[in-house]
C-alpha positions in Angstrom: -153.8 -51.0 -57.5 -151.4 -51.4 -60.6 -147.7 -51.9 -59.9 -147.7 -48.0 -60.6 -150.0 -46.5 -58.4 -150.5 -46.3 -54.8 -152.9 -45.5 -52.3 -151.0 -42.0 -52.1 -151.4 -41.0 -55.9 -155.2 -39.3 -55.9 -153.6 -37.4 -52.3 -150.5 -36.0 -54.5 -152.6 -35.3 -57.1 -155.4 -33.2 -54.8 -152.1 -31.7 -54.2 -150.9 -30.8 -57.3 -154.4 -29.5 -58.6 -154.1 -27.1 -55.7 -151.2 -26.1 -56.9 -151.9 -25.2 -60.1 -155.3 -23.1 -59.3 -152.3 -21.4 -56.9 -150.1 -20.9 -59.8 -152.9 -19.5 -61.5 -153.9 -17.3 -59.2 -150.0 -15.5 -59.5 -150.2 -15.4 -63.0 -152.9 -13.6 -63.0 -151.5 -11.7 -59.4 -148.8 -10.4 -62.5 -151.3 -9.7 -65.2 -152.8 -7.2 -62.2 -149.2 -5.8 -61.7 -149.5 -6.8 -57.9 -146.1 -6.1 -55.6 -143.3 -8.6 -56.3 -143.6 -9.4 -52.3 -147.0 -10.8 -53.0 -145.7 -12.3 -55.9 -142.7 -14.2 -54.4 -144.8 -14.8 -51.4 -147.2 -17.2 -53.7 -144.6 -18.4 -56.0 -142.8 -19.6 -52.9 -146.7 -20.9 -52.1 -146.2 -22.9 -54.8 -142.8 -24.2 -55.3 -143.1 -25.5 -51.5 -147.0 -27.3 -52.5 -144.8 -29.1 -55.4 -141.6 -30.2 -53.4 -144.4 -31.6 -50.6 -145.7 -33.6 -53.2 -142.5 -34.5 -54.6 -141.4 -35.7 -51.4 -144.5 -37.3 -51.0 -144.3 -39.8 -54.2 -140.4 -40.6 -54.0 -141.2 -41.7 -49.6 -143.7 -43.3 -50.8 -141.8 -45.4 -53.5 -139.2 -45.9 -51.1 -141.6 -47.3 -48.4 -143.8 -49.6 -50.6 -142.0 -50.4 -54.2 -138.2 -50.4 -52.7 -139.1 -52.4 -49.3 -140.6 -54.8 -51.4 -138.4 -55.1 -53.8 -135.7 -55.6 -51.4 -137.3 -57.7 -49.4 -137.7 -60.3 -52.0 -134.1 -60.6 -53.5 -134.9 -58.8 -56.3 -132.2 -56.7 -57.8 -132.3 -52.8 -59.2 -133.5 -51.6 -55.5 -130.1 -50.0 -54.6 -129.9 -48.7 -58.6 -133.7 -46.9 -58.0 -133.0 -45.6 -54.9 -130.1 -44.1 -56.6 -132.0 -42.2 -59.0 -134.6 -41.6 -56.6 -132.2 -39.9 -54.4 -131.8 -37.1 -57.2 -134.7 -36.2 -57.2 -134.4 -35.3 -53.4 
């Protein structure tokens, strides 16, 4: 794997492709005037399949690229955690 991708990546992106046919699916749930219950229920569907993959990517980081990092001197670890933490 490249410095940018990790055994994780094609899991998040299953993830996110589910996502999207999700967010899909409410678009057209509002194109069919279905009840805003149904509709916040599914949006919520979706936010929370896009946090988990979020979450996902920046643990991952942490885990492999940070560790690393860290581990052998290198500097910017503390700095990338940092931004990585805003995104939390």
């Amino acid at each position: 794997m490249t410095d940018n991708t990790h055994r994780s990546h094609p899991a998040i992106v299953k993830r996110l492709k589910r996502a999207q046919g999700h967010l899909a699916a409410v678009l057209s749930m509002f194109e069919a005037h279905r009840s805003c219950v149904d509709l916040a229920q599914q949006l919520h569907a979706v936010e929370s399949a896009i946090s988990s993959a979020k979450r996902e990517l920046i643990h991952d980081h942490i885990e492999h690229c940070l560790t690393d990092t860290a581990e052998s001197g290198a500097h910017g670890s503390l700095t990338e955690l940092k931004q990585l933490a805003n995104y939390l």
